[in-house]
LUMMAR-773150 format. One line per field, with one value per residue (C-alpha): y, x, z; residue number from 1; residue in one letter. Coordinates in Angstrom, 1 decimal. Layout:
py <- (Y	...)
px <- (X	...)
pz <- (Z	...)
seq <- (NUM	...)
type <- (A	...)
//
This chain:
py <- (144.8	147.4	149.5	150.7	153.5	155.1	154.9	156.6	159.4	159.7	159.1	161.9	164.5	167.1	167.1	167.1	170.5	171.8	171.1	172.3	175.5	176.1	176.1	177.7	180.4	181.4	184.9	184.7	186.3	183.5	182.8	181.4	178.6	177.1	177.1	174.2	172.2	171.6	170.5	168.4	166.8	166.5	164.7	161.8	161.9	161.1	159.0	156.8	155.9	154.9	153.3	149.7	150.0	150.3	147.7	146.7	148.0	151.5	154.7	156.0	158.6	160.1	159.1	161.2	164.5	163.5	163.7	166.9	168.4	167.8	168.9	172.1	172.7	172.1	174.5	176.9	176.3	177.1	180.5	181.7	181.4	183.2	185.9	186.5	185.9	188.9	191.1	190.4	191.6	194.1	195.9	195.2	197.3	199.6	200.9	200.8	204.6	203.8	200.9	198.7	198.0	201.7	202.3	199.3	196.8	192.9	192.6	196.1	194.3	191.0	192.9	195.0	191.2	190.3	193.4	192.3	190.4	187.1	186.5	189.2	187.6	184.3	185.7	187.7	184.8	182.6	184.6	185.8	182.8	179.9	181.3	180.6	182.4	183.8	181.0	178.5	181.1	181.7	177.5	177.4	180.5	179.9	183.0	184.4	184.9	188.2	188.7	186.7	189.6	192.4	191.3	190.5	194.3	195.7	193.9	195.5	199.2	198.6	197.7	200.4	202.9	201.0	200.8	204.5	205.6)
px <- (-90.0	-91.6	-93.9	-97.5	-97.8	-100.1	-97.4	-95.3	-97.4	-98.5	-94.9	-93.1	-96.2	-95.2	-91.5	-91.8	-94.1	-91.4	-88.8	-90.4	-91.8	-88.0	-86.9	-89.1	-88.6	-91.5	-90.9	-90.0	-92.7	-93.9	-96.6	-99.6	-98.9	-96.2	-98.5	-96.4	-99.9	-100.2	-96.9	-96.5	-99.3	-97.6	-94.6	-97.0	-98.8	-95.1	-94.2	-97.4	-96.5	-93.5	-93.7	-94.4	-90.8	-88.9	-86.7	-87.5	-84.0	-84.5	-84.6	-87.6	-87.0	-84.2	-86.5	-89.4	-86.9	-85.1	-88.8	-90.0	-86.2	-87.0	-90.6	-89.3	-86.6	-89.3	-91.8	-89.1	-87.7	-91.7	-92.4	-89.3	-90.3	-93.8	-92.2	-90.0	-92.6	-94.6	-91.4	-91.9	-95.8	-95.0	-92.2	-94.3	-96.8	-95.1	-93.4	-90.0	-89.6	-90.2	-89.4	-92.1	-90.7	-91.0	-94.0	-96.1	-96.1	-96.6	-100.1	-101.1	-100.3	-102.2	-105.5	-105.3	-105.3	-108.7	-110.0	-110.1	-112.5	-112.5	-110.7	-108.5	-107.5	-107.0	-105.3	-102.4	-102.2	-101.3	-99.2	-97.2	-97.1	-97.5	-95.4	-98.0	-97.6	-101.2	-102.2	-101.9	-103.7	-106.0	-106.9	-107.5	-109.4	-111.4	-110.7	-108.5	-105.0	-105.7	-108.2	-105.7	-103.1	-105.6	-106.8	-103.5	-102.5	-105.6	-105.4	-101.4	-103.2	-106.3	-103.5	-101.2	-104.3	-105.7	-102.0	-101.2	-104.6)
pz <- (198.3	196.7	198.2	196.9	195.1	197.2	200.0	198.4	197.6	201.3	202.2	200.3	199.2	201.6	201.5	197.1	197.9	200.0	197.8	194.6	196.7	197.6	194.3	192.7	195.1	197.8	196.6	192.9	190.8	188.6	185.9	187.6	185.7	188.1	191.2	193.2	193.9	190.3	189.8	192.8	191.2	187.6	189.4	190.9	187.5	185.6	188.9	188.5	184.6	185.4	188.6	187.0	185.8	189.0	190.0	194.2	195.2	193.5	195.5	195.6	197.3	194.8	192.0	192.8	193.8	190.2	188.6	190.8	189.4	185.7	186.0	187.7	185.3	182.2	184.1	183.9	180.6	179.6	181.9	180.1	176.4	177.4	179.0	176.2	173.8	176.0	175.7	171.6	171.7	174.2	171.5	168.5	170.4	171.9	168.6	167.5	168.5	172.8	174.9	175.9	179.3	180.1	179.1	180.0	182.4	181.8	183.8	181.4	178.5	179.3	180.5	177.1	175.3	177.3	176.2	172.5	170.2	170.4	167.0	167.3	170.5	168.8	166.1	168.1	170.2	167.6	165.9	169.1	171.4	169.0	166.0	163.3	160.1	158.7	156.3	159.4	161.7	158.7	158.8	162.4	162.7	159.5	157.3	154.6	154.7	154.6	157.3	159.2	158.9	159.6	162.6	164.1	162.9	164.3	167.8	167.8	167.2	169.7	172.4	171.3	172.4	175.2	176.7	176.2	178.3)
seq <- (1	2	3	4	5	6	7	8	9	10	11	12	13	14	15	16	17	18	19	20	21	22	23	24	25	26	27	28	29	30	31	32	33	34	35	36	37	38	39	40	41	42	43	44	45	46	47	48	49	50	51	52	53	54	55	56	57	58	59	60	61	62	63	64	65	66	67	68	69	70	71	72	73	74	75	76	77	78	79	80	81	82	83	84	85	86	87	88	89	90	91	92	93	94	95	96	97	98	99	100	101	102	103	104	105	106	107	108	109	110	111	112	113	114	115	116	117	118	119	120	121	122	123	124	125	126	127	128	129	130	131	132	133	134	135	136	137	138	139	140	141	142	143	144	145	146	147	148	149	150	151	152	153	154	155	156	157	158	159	160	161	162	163	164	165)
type <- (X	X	X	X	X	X	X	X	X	X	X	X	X	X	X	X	X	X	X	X	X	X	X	X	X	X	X	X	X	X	X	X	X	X	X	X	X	X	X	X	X	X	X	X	X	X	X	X	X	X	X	X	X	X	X	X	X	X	X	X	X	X	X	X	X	X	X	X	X	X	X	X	X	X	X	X	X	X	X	X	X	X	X	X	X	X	X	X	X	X	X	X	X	X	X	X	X	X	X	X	X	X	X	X	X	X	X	X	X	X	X	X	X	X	X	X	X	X	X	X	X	X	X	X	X	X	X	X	X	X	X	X	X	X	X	X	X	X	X	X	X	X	X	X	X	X	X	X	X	X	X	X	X	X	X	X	X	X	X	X	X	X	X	X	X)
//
């Protein structure tokens, strides 16, 4: 028989927390983007599509820690790429004459980014998390190719000065 959704959410909720909180490590330092709330909520989000699909002598149980897994695992895969990308703004920065890593810290770095214009902001965000050339940034942004190009090059020497003070 298989049971109603809702049972298994109330069923397994707190041991999926648990498990995601133990693997993502209680005292890793992680991107606020892998809060375990929000993911325990993703897994009953991807549980609840495919839950029509299960046959009645499935294991639930297994299922939903082989959903929690994957989501982890993709949540990962994701946290990395940004924090590389960061290490890529955070040398193009910094200079090729001193090491970023050195010099500033991640959280530096990201309050610098808040501290720019609005389309500057854009523009280096596009260029260094979402690996847009400048005519693309130019289209979303709505300027020239250009303008596209200078402001990501200003934004790099505002940061450069606001990260040296």
């Amino acid at each position: 028989m298989i049971p109603r959704f809702q049972e298994l959410i109330d069923r397994h909720h707190d041991e999926i927390f648990v498990y995601l909180w133990r693997l993502l490590g209680k005292t890793r330092r992680f991107d606020v983007s892998l809060d375990v709330e929000d993911l325990v909520q993703e897994v009953f989000m991807r549980a609840y599509k495919r839950f029509s699909r299960l046959r009645p002598d499935s294991n639930y149980r297994a299922w939903l820690y082989r959903i929690a897994t994957n989501c982890a695992f993709s949540r990962l895969r994701h946290a990395k790429i940004h924090r590389d990308k960061m290490a890529l703004l955070e040398t193009c920065v910094a200079g090729a004459s001193e090491s970023a890593t050195d010099e500033t810290s991640n959280g530096d770095l990201r309050a610098a980014v808040e501290q720019l214009s609005p389309k500057q902001k854009a523009c280096i965000t596009l260029r260094y998390f979402d690996d847009l050339d400048y005519s693309e940034i130019a289209a979303i942004v709505g300027c020239s190719t250009v303008s596209a190009r200078a402001n990501v090059s200003q934004a790099i020497r505002q940061l450069r000065v606001a990260l040296k003070e």
